[in-house]
C-alpha positions as CSV (number, residue, x, y, z in Angstrom):
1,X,-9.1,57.8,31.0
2,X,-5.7,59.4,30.5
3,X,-4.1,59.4,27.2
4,X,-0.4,57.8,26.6
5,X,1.9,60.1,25.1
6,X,2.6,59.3,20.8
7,X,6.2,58.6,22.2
8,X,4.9,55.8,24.6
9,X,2.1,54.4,22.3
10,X,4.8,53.7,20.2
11,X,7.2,51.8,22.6
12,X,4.0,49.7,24.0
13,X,2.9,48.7,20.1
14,X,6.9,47.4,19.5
15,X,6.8,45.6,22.3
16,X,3.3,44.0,21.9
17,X,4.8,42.9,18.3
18,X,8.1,41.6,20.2
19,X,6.0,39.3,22.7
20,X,4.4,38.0,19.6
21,X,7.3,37.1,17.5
22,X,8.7,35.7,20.6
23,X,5.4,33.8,20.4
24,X,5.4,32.4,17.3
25,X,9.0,31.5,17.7
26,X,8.8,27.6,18.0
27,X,6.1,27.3,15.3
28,X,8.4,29.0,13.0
29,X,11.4,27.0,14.0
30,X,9.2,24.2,13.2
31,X,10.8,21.5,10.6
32,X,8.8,20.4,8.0
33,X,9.8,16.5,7.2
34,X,8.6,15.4,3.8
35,X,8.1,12.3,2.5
36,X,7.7,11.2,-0.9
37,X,5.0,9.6,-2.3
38,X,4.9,8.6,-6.3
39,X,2.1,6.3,-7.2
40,X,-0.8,6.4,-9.9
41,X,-3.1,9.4,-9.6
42,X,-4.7,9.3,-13.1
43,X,-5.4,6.5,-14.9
44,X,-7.1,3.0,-14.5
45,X,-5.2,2.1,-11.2
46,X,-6.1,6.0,-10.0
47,X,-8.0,4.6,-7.2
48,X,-5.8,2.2,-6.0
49,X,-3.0,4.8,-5.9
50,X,-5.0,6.9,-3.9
51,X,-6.0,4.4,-1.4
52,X,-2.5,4.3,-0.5
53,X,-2.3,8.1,-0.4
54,X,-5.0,8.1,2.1
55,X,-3.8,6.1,4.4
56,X,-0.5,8.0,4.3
57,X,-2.2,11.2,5.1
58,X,-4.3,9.4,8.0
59,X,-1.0,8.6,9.7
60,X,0.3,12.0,9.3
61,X,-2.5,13.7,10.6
62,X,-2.1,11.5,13.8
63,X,1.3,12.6,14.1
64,X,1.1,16.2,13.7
65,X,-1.5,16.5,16.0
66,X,0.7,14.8,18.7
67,X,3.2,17.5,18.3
68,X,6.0,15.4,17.2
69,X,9.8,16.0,18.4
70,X,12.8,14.7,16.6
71,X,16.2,14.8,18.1
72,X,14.2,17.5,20.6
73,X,13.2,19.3,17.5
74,X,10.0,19.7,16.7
75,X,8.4,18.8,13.8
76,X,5.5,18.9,11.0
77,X,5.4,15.6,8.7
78,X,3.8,16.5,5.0
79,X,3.3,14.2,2.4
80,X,4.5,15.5,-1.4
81,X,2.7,13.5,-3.6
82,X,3.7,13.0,-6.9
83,X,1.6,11.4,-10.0
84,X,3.4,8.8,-12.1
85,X,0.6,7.3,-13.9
86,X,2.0,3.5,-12.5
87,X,4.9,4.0,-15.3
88,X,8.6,3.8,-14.0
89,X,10.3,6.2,-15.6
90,X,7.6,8.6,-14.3
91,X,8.7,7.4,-11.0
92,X,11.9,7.6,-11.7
93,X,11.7,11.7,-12.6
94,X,9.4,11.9,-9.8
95,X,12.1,10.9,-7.4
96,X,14.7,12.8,-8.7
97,X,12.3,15.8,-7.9
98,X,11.2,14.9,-4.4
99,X,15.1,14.3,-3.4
100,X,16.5,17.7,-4.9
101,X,13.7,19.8,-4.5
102,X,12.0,18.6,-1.0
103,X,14.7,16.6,0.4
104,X,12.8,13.6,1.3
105,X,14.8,10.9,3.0
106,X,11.9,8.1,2.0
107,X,9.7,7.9,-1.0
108,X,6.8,5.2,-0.7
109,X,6.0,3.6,-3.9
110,X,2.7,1.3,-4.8
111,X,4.3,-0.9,-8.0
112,X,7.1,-3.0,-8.3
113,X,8.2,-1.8,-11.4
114,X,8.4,2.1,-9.9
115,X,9.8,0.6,-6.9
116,X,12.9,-1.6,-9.1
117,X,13.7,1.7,-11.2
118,X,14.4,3.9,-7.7
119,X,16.6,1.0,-6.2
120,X,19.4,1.6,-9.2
121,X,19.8,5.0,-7.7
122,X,18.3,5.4,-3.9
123,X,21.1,3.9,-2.0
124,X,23.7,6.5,-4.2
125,X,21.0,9.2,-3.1
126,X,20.2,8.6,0.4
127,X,16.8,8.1,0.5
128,X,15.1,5.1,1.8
129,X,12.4,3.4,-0.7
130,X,9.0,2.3,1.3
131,X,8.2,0.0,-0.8
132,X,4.4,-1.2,-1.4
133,X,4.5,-4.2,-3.0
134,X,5.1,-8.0,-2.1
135,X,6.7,-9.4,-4.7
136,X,10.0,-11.4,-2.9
137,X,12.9,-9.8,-5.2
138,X,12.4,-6.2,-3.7
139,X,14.3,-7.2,-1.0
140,X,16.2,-10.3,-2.1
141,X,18.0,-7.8,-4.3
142,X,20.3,-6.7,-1.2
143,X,19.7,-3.1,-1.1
144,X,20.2,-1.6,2.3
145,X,17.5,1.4,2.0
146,X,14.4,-0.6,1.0
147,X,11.6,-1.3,3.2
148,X,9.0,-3.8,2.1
149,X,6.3,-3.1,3.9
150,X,3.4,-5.8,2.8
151,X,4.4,-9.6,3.6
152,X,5.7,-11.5,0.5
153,X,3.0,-12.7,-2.1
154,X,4.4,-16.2,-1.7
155,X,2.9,-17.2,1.0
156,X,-0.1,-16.9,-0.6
157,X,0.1,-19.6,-3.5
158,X,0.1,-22.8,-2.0
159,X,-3.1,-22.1,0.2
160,X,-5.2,-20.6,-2.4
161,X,-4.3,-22.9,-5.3
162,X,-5.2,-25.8,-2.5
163,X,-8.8,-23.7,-1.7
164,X,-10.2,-24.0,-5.8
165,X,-8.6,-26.9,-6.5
166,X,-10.3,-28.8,-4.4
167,X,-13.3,-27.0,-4.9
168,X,-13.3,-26.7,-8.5
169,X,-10.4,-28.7,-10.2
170,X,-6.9,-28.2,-11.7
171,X,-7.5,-26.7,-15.0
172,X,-6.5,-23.2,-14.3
173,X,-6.0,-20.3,-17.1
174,X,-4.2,-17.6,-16.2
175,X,-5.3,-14.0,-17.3
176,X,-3.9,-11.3,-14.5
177,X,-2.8,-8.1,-15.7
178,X,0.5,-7.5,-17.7
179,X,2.0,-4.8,-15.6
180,X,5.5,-5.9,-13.8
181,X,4.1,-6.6,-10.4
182,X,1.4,-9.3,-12.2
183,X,4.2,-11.1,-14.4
184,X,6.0,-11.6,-11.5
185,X,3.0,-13.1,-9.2
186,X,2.3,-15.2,-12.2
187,X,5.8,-16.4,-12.8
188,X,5.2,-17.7,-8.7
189,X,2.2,-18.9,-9.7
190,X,2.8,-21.1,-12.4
191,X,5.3,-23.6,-10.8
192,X,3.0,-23.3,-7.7
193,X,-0.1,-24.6,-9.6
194,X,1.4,-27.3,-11.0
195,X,3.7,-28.3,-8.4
196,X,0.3,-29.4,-6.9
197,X,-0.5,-31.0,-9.4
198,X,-2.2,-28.7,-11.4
199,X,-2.5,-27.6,-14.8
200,X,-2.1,-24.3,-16.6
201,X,-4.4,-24.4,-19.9
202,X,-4.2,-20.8,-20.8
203,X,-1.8,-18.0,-20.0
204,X,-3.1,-14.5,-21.8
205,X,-2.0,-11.6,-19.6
206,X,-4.1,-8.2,-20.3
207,X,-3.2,-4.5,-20.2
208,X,-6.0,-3.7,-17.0
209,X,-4.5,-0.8,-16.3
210,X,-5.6,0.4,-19.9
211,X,-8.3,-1.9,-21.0
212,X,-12.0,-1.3,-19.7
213,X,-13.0,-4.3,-21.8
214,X,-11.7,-8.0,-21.4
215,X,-14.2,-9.7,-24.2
216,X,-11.5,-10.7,-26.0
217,X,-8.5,-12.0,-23.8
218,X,-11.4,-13.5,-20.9
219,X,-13.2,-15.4,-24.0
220,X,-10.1,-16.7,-25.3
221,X,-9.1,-18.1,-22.3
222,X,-12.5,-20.1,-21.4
223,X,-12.0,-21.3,-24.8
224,X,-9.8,-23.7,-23.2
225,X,-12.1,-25.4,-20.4
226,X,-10.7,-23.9,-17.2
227,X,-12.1,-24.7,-14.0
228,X,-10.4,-21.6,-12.4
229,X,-9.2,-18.2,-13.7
230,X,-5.6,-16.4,-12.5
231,X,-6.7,-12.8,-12.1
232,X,-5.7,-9.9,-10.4
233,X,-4.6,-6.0,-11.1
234,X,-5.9,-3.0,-9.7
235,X,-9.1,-4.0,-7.7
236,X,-11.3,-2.1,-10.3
237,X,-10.0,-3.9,-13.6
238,X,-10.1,-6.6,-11.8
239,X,-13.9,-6.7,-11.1
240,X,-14.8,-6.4,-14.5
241,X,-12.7,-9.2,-15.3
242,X,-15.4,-11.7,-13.2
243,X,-17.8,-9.8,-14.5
244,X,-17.0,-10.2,-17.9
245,X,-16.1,-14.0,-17.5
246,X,-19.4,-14.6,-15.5
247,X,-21.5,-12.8,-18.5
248,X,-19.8,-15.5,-20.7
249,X,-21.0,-18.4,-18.6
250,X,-17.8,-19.1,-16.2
251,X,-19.4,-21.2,-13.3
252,X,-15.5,-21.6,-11.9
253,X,-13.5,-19.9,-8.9
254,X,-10.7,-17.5,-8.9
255,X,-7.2,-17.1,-7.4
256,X,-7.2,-13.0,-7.5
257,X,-3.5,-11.7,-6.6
258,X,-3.4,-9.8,-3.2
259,X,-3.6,-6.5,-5.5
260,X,-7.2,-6.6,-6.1
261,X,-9.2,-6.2,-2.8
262,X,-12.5,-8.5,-2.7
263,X,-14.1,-6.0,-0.9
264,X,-13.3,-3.4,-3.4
265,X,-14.2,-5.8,-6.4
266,X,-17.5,-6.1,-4.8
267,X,-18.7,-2.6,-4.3
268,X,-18.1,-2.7,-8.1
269,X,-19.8,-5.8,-8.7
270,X,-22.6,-4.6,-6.1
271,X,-22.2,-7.0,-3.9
272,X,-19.8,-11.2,-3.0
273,X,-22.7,-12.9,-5.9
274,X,-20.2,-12.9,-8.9
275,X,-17.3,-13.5,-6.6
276,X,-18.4,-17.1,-5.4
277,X,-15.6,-19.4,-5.2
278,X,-13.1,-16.4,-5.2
279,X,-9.5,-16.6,-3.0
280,X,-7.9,-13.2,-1.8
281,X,-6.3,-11.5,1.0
282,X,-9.0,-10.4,3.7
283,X,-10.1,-7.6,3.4
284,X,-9.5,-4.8,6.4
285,X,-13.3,-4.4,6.7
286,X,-14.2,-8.5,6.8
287,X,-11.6,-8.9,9.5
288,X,-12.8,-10.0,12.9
289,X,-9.2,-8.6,14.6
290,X,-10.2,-5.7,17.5
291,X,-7.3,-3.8,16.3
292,X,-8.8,-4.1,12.5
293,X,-11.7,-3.1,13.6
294,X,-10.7,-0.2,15.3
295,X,-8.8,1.4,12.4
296,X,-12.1,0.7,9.9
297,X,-14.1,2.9,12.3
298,X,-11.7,5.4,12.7
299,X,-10.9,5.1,8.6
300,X,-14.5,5.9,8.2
301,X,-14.6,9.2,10.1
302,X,-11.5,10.6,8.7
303,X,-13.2,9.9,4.9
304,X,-17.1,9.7,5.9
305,X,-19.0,7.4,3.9
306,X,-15.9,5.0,2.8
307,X,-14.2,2.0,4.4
308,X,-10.2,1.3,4.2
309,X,-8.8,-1.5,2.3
310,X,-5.1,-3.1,2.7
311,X,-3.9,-0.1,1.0
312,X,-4.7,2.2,3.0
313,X,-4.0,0.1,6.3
314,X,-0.4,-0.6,5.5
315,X,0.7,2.4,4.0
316,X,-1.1,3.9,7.2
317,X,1.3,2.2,9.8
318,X,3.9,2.8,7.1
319,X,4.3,6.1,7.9
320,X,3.8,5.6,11.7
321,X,7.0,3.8,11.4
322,X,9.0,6.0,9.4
323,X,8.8,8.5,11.7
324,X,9.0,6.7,14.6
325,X,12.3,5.7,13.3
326,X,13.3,9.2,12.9
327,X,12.2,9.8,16.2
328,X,14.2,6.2,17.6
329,X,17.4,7.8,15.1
330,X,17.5,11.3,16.3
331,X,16.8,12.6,12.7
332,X,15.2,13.3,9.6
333,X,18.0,13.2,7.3
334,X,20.0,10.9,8.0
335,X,18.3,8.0,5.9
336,X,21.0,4.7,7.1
337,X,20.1,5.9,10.8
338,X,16.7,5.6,9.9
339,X,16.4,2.2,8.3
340,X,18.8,0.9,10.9
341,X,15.5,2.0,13.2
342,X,12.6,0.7,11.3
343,X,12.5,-2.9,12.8
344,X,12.3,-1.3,16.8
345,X,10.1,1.5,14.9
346,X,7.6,-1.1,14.5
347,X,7.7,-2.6,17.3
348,X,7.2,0.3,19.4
349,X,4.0,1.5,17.9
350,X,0.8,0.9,19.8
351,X,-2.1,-1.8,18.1
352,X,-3.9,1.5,17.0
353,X,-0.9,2.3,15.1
354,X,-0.2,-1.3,13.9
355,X,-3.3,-2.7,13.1
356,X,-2.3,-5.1,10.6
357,X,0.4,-6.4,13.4
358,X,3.7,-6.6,11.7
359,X,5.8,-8.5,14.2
360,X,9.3,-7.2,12.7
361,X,11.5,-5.9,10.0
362,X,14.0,-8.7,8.8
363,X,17.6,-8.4,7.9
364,X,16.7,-7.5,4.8
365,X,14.3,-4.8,5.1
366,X,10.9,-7.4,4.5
367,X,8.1,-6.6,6.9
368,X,7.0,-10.4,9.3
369,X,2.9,-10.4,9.9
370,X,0.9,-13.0,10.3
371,X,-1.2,-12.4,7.3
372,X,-4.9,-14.1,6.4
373,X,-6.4,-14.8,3.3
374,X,-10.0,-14.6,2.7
375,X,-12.6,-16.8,0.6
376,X,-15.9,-16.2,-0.6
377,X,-18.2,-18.8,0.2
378,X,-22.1,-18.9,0.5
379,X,-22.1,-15.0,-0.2
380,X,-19.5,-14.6,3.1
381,X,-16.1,-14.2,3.4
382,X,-14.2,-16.5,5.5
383,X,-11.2,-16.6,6.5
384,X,-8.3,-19.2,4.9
385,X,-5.0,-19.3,6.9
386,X,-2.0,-18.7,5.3
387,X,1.9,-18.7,5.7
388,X,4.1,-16.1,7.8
């Protein structure tokens, strides 16, 4: 074999590392888009902040490996996530830092309260807020760079308080959490429950985001006869909360705000026995849908050994829509462009996508689904229709 000359050895290795820059061009061309995520990582709603996160990451890991373009550009989605312990002024800060320092045009948020404290400043900034929470004044407010992404809590009151009443009476005493997203559901709830003709005995909201036991505030409240307990936080809290009133003799149901997950409550409480008589939304994993069924098998093999909730589902499709937006706007920045997308983001995304069918964005940035709740009856979960 005849040897090159140095000269020419030389020439062919520059060249060899010219074809491969030219190469790698595109993939470093590549834009990274980041959004923002600030939710609680540590602490006793750690869970249900990271059920949200996981579904986030789901979605981008779809998306990436479809080799997304925007505005013929192509692109890497990455989530920056951000603990803020479900405190908003942690939120707050954490913002501030995913806008300077990552330039994220959306920051998704699991708590009202985070949520309320970004909306002062995120139209001023540019960023949209994906908003995970359905509490009604997130987007009654007016502000033009909010998404809500679950349907509004509301529609829930009437059908549930109807389910125990009838079932169990109208004695309720109402014990949910005390964080903002819970005083607000209860404020609902209240003229709800009576409207019907109900009546509130007890109203003793707990700290379940920093409490591991309710002895105290659960007893005082069957002091005063209830036939049915107002519950509902994070859906871990939450559990021991029936747990706790079911050691103290509570035969009654529960109206458990859409936070808590019965599903969830139930792996904690091993199993639907303490949750008889319960009202909640349905969980992903109960629904009969194809298209929920779908997403709770491919859930599973993304995180083996686990099954999705509603956090994960909706912050999942979430994210398909934001960047379908971007895609549908022609950018990444541009964060009016990309709310003014979000309703024909939605609607363009397959079931697969969209598994918890949202129909449309509203004028006001409110995600429309047709949403179910869910009952435990028997030891099964059936399904209770609710409002739009």
């Amino acid at each position: 074999m005849t040897a090159f000359p140095r000269f020419t050895r030389r020439r062919l290795t520059a060249l060899a590392l010219a074809a491969t820059a030219v190469a790698a061009g595109p993939a470093l061309a590549q834009e990274v888009v980041k959004i923002g995520y600030s939710g609680p990582l540590s602490g006793g709603a750690a869970q249900y902040g990271k059920n949200v996160l996981d579904g986030m990451q789901m979605a981008v890991a779809e998306i990436n490996a479809a080799n997304p373009e925007v505005g013929g550009k192509k692109v890497k989605v990455e989530i920056v996530a951000l603990d803020d312990k479900y405190n908003p002024s942690e939120t707050a800060i954490n913002a501030q830092r995913l806008v300077q320092q990552h330039k994220t045009a959306a920051i998704l948020v699991p708590h009202s309260g985070g949520i309320f404290a970004l909306q002062t400043t995120n139209e001023r900034n540019s960023f949209i807020v994906l908003a995970y929470s359905s509490v009604p004044q997130i987007t009654a407010k007016g502000n033009k760079l909010t998404l809500r992404i679950p349907p509004e809590y509301t529609g829930y009151i009437e059908p549930f308080s109807k389910y125990v009443m009838e079932r169990f009476g109208k004695r309720v005493a109402m014990v949910g959490a005390d964080h903002d997203y819970a005083k607000a559901w209860a404020a609902a709830f209240k003229p709800g429950w009576e409207k019907l003709g109900g009546t509130v005995v007890a109203e003793n909201p707990m700290s379940y985001n920093r409490a591991t036991d309710f002895y105290s505030g659960v007893s005082k409240a069957l002091a005063a006869k209830p036939d049915v307990l107002f519950i509902g936080g994070a859906s871990e809290p939450t559990a021991l909360v029936v747990k706790q009133a079911r050691e103290l003799g509570f035969k009654g149901g529960f109206v458990i705000m859409d936070q808590a997950k019965l599903d969830e409550m139930g792996r904690v409480l091993g199993g639907y026995a303490m949750l008889e008589g319960a009202i909640g939304v349905m969980p992903v994993v109960e629904d009969g849908k194809t298209e929920s069924k779908v997403f709770v098998s491919r859930f599973s093999k993304v995180y083996p050994g686990r099954t999705p909730g509603s956090e994960a589902q909706w912050n999942y499709t979430a994210v398909h829509a934001t960047v379908k937006a971007m895609q549908l706007a022609g950018t990444t920045t541009d964060a009016k462009a990309i709310q003014a997308k979000l309703d024909a983001a939605y609607k363009a995304l397959t079931p697969a996508e969209n598994p918890g069918t949202v129909l449309t964005v509203d004028a006001q940035g409110g995600t429309v689904t047709k949403v179910r709740g869910a009952a435990v009856q028997g030891g099964k979960v059936l399904a209770i229709e609710t409002a739009m």
